[in-house]
C-alpha positions as CSV (number, residue, x, y, z in Angstrom):
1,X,-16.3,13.2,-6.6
2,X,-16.8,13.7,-3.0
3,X,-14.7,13.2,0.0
4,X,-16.9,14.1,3.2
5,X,-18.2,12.3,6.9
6,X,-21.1,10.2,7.3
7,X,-24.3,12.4,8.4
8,X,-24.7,10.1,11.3
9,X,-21.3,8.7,12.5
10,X,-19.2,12.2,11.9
11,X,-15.6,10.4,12.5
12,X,-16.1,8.4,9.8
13,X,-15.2,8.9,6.1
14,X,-17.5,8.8,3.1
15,X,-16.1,9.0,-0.9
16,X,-18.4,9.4,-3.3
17,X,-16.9,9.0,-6.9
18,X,-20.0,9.5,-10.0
19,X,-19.3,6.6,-12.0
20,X,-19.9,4.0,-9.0
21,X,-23.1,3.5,-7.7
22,X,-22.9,4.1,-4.5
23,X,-20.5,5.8,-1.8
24,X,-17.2,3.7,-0.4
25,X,-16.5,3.8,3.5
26,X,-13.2,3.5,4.9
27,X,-12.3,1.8,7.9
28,X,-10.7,4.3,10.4
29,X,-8.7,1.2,12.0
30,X,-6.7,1.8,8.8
31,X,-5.3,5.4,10.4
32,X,-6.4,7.2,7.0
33,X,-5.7,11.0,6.4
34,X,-8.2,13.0,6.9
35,X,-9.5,14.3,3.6
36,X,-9.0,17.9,5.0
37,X,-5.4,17.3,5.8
38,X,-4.7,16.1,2.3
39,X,-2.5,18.8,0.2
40,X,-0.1,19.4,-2.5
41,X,2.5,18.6,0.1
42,X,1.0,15.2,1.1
43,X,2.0,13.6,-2.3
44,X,-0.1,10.4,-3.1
45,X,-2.6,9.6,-0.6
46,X,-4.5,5.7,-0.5
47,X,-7.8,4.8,0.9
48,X,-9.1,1.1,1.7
49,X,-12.4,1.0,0.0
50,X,-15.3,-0.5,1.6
51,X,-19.0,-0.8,0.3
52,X,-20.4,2.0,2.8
53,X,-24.1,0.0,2.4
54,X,-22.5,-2.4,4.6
55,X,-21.7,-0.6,8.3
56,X,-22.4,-0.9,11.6
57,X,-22.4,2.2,13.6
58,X,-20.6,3.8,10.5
59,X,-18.1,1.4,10.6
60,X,-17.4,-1.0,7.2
61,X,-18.6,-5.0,8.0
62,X,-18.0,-6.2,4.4
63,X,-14.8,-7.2,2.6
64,X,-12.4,-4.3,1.3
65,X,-13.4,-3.5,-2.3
66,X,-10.9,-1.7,-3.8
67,X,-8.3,1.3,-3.2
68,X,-8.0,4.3,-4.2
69,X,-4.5,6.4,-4.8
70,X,-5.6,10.1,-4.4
71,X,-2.7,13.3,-5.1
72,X,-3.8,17.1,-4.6
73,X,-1.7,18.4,-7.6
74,X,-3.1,22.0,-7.3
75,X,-5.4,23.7,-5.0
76,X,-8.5,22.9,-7.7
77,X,-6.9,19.6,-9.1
78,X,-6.7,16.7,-8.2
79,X,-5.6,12.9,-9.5
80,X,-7.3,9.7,-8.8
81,X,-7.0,6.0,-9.2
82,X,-9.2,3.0,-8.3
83,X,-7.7,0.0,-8.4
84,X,-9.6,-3.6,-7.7
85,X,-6.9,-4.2,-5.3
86,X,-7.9,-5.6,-1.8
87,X,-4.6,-6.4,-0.7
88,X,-2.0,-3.5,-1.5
89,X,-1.5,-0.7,1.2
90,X,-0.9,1.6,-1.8
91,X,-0.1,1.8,-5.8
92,X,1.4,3.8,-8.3
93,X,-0.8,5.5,-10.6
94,X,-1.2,4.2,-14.1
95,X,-1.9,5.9,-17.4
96,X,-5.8,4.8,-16.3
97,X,-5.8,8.0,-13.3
98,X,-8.5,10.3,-13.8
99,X,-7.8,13.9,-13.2
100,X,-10.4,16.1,-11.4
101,X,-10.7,20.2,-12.0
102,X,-13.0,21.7,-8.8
């Protein structure tokens, strides 16, 4: 699991999560929080996934893919969701949310 910038186009926001194949861009039109900026005191935060293969100037082209509910529980855990929602601004998490341990 990574949350980080694209090497090229730095505004823009990269997640990498291990069992997909490839990273998900998120389309800044969408006012995301900055990953940095996400904390215990944010509660649940949701990203509009987009396939990041499919940019222009670091910004998404294709259809949404997906969302992902993120909540910083502790300082070194963290919970996570993907849904195959391309409609919904945000979800509740479901018994299916993986929990992450940095």
């Amino acid at each position: 699991m990574s949350f980080s910038y694209d090497i090229f186009y730095t505004d823009q926001i990269r997640i990498g999560v291990g069992f997909f194949d490839n990273a998900f861009a998120i389309d800044n039109e969408d006012n995301p929080t900055n990953p940095e900026n996400v904390s215990t005191a944010s509660g649940a935060v949701a990203y509009h996934l987009f396939n990041a293969n499919n940019a222009n100037k670091g910004l998404p082209t294709g259809e949404r893919t997906g969302l992902m509910m993120v909540q910083m529980l502790t300082d070194t855990r963290i919970k996570l969701e993907i849904f195959e929602d391309i409609t919904s601004q945000n979800r509740e998490f479901t018994s299916n949310a993986i929990y992450y341990v940095r």
